[in-house]
FIKOLZA-1660 file (N, C-alpha, C; in steps of 0.1 Angstrom, whole numbers, plus 5000, padded with zeros to 4 digits):
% residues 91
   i   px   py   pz ch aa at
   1 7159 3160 1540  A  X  N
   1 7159 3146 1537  A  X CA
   1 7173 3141 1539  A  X  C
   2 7173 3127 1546  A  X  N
   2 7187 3125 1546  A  X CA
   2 7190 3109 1543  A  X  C
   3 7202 3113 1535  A  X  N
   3 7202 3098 1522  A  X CA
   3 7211 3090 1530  A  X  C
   4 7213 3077 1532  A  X  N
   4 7221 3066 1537  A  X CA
   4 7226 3062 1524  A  X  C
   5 7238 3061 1521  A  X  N
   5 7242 3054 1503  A  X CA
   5 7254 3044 1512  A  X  C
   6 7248 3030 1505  A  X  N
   6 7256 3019 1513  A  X CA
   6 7265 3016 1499  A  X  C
   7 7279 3018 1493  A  X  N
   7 7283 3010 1487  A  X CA
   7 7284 2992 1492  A  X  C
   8 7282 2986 1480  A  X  N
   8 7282 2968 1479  A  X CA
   8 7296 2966 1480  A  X  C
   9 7296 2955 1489  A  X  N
   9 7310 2950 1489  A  X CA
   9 7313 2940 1477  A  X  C
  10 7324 2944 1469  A  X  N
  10 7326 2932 1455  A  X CA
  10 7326 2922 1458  A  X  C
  11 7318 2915 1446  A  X  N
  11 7312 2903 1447  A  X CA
  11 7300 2899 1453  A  X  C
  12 7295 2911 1459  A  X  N
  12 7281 2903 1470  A  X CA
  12 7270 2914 1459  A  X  C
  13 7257 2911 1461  A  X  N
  13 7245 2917 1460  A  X CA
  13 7235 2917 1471  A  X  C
  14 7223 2925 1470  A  X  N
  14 7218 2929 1483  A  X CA
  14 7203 2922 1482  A  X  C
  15 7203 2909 1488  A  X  N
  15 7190 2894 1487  A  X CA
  15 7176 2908 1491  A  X  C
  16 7169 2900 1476  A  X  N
  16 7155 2904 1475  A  X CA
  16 7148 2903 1490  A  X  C
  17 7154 2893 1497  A  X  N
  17 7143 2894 1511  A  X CA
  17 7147 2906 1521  A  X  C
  18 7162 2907 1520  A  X  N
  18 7167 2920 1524  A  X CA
  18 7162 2933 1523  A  X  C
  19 7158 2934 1506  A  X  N
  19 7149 2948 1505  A  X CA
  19 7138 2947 1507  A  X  C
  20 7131 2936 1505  A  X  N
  20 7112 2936 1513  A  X CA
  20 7115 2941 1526  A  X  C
  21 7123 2940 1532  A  X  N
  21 7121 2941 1550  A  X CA
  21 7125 2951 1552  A  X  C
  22 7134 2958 1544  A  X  N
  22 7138 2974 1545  A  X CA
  22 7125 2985 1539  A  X  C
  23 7118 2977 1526  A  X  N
  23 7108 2985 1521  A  X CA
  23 7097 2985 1532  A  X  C
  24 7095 2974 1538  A  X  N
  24 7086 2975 1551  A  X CA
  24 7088 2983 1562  A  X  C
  25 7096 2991 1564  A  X  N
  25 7098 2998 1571  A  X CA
  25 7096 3012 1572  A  X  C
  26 7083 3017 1580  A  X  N
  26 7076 3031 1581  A  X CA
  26 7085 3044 1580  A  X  C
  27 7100 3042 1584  A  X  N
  27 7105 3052 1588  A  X CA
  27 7115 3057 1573  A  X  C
  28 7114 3047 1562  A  X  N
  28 7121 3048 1551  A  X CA
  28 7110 3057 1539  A  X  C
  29 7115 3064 1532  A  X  N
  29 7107 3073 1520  A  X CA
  29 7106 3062 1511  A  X  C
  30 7123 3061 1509  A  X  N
  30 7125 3050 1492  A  X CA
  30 7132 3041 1498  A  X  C
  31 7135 3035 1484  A  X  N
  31 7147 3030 1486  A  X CA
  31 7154 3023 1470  A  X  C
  32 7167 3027 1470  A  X  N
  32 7168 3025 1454  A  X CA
  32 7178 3016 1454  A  X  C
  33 7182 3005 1449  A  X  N
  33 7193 3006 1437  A  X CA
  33 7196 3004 1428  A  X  C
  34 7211 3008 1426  A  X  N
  34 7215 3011 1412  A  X CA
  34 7230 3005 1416  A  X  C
  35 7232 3000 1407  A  X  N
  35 7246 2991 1400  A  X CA
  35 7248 2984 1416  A  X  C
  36 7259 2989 1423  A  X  N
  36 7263 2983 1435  A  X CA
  36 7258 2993 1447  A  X  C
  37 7251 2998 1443  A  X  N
  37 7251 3011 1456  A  X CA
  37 7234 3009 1460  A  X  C
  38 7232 3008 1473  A  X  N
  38 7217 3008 1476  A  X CA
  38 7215 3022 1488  A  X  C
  39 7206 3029 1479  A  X  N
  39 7203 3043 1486  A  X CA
  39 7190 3040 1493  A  X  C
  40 7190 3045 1507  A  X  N
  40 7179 3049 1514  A  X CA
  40 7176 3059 1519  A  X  C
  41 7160 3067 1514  A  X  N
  41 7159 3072 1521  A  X CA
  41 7154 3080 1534  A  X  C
  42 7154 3087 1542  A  X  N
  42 7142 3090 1553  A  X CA
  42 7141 3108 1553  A  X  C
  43 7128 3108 1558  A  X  N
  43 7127 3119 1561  A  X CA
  43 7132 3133 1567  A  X  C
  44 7139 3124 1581  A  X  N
  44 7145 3132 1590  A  X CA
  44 7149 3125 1597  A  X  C
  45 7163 3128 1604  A  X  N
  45 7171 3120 1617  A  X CA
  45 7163 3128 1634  A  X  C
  46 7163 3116 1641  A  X  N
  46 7162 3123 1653  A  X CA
  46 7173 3115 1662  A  X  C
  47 7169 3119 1672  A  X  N
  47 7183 3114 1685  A  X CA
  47 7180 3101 1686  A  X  C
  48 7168 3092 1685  A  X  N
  48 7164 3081 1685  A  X CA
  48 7179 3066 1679  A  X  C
  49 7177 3057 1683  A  X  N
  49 7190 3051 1674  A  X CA
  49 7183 3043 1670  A  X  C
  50 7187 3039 1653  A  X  N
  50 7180 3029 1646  A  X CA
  50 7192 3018 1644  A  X  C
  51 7190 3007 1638  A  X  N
  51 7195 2993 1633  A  X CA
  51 7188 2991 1621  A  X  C
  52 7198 2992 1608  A  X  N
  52 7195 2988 1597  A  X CA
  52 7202 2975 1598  A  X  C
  53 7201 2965 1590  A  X  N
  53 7207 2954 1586  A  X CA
  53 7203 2950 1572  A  X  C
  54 7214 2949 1561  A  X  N
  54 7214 2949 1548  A  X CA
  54 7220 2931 1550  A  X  C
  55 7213 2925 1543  A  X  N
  55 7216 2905 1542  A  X CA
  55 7221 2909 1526  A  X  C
  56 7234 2902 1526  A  X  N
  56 7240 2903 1508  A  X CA
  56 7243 2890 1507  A  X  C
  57 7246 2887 1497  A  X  N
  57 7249 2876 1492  A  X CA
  57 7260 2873 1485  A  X  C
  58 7269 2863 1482  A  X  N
  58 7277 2864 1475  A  X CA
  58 7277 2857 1465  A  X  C
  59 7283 2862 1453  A  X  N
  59 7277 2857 1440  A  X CA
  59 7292 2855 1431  A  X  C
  60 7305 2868 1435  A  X  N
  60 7313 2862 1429  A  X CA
  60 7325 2859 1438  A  X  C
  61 7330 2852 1441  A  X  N
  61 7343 2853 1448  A  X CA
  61 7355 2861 1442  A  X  C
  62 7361 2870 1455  A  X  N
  62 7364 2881 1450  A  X CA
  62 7381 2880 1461  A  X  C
  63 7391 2879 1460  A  X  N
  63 7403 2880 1468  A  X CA
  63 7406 2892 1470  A  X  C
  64 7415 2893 1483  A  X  N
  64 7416 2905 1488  A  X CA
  64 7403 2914 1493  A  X  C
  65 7394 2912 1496  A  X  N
  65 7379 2920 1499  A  X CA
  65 7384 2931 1499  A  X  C
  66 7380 2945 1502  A  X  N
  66 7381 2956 1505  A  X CA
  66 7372 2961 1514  A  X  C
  67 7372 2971 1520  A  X  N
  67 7356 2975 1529  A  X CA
  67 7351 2986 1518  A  X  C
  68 7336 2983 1521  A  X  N
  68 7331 2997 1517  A  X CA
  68 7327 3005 1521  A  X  C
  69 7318 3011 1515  A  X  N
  69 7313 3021 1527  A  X CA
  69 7302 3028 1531  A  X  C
  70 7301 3035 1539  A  X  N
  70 7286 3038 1544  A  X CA
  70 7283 3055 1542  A  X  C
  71 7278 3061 1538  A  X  N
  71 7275 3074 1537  A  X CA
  71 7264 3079 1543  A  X  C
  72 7265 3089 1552  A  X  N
  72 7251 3092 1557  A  X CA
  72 7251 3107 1550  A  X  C
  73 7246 3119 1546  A  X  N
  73 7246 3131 1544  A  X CA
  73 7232 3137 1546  A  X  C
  74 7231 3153 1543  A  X  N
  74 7218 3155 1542  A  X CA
  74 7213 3156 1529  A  X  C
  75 7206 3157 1521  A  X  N
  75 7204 3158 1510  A  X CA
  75 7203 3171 1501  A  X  C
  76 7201 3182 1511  A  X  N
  76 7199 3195 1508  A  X CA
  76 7212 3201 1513  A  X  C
  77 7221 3198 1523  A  X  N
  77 7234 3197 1523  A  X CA
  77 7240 3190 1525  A  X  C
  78 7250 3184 1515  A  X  N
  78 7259 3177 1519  A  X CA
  78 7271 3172 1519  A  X  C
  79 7274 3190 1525  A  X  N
  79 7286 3188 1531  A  X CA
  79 7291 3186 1546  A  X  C
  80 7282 3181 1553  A  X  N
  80 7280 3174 1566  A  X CA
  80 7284 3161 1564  A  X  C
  81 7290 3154 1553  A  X  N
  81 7289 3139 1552  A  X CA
  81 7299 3130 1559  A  X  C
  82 7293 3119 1564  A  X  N
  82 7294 3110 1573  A  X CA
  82 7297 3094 1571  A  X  C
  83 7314 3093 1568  A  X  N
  83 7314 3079 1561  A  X CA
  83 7321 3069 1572  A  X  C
  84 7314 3057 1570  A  X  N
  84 7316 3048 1576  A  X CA
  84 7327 3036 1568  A  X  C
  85 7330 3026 1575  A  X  N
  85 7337 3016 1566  A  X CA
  85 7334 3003 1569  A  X  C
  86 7325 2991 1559  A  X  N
  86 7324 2978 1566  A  X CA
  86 7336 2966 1559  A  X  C
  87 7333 2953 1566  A  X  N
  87 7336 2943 1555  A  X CA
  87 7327 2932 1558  A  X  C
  88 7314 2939 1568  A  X  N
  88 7309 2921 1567  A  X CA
  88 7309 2914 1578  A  X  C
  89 7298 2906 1584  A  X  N
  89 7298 2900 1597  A  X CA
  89 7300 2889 1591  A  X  C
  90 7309 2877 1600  A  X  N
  90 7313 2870 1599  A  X CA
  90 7327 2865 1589  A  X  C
  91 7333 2877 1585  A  X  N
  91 7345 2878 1579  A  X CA
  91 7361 2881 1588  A  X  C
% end
C-alpha cells in the first residue's frame, strides 16, 4: 500500500468539495484527515502518471507562508520516502 501524506499549508484547510472529488476517485482506498495533514491512500503505484489536485482554502492569514510538503512512501516500507515541497498555485 502506498500512503501520499500532504501536509496543509498554515492557514489554509482542504474545501469539502475538494474531498468529494478525491473520495470519487476508483484508484484511492481512503482517505483521512487529521489536524492539518490529509492522507491518501492507494493500493499500488504503477508507471502510469496520475494528477491529484487538493483545492484549500484560506481561513487564516498567515505572513511569511512556508512550503509544505508532500510525502509519498510505501506503507510496509518506508524507508523509500519521497518528499516533495509546495506553496500553492497562484502564489
Amino acid at each position: 500500500m502506498v500512503i501520499i501524506e500532504v501536509s496543509l499549508l498554515s492557514g489554509f484547510i482542504m474545501t469539502s468539495r475538494s474531498r468529494m472529488l478525491l473520495e470519487n476517485r476508483t484508484i484511492f482506498k481512503k482517505i483521512e484527515v487529521k489536524a492539518n495533514v490529509v492522507y491518501i491512500y492507494l493500493e499500488k503505484l504503477n508507471d502510469e502518471s496520475q494528477t491529484f489536485i487538493l483545492q484549500l482554502e484560506q481561513v487564516i492569514q498567515v505572513k511569511n507562508l512556508k512550503p509544505a510538503s508532500i510525502k509519498i512512501y510505501d506503507y510496509y516500507q518506508p524507508g523509500g520516502l519521497q518528499i516533495s515541497y509546495y506553496l500553492g498555485v497562484g502564489r
